[in-house]
N, C-alpha and C positions, 0 to 999 in steps of 0.2 A: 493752650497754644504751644507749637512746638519751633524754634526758631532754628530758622533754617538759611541756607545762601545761592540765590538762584543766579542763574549766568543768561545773559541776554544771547538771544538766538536766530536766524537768520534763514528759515526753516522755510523752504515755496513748497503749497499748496495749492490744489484745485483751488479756483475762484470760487466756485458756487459750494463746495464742503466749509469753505471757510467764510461763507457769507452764512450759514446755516449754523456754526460752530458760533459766530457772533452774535446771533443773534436767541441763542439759546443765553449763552453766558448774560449778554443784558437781559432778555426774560427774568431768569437769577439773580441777579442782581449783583455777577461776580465778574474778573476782569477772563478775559481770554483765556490768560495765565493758569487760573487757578482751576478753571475749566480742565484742559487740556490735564493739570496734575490730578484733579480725580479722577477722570475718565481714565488714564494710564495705572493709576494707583490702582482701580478697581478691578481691570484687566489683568494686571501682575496677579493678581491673588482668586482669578478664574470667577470673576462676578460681574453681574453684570454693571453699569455703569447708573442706570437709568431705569425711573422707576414708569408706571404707567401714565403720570402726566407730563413729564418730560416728555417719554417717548410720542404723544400725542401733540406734543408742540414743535419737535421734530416734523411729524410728518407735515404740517402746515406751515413751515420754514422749508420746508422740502417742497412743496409745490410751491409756494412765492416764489423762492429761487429758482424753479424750474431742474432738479435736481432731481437726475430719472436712475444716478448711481447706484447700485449697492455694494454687498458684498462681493460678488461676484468680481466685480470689479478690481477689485483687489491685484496691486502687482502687474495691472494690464495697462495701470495710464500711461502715454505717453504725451509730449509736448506737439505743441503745432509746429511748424517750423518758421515760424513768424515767431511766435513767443519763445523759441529757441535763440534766433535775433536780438530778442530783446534784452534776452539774459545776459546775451554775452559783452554788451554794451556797457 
């Protein structure tokens, strides 16, 4: 184990990436948290994150949630302007 000190974060996200990301992590049986640090950790070091049963529970977390994003996507989200609204509240 390596002891480490995390800082609490306040990060918005797509609704349905982050219903997908939660629901992988409880699949795992791990919190959000530690989710989102391997995924990044494996990406630092040019690997992929996810091995073939993961990725296949992805995709079935990806249609419940109705989740037609991909990569492509990338850098092109933008807010409703309703949830712009909401933010600013």
């Amino acid at each position: 184990m390596i002891e480490i000190e995390r800082s609490q974060t306040g990060v918005r996200m797509e609704k349905r990436i982050l219903k997908v990301l939660k629901g992988l992590a409880e699949y795992h049986d791990i919190s959000l948290g530690d989710l989102l640090e391997g995924i990044v950790l494996h990406v630092f070091e040019g690997k992929t994150p996810f091995g073939p049963e993961s990725l296949k529970k992805i995709a079935e977390l990806k249609k419940v949630y109705h989740l037609d994003l991909d990569a492509t996507a990338s850098h092109k989200l933008i807010e409703s302007s309703a949830e712009k609204r909401k933010a600013r509240k």
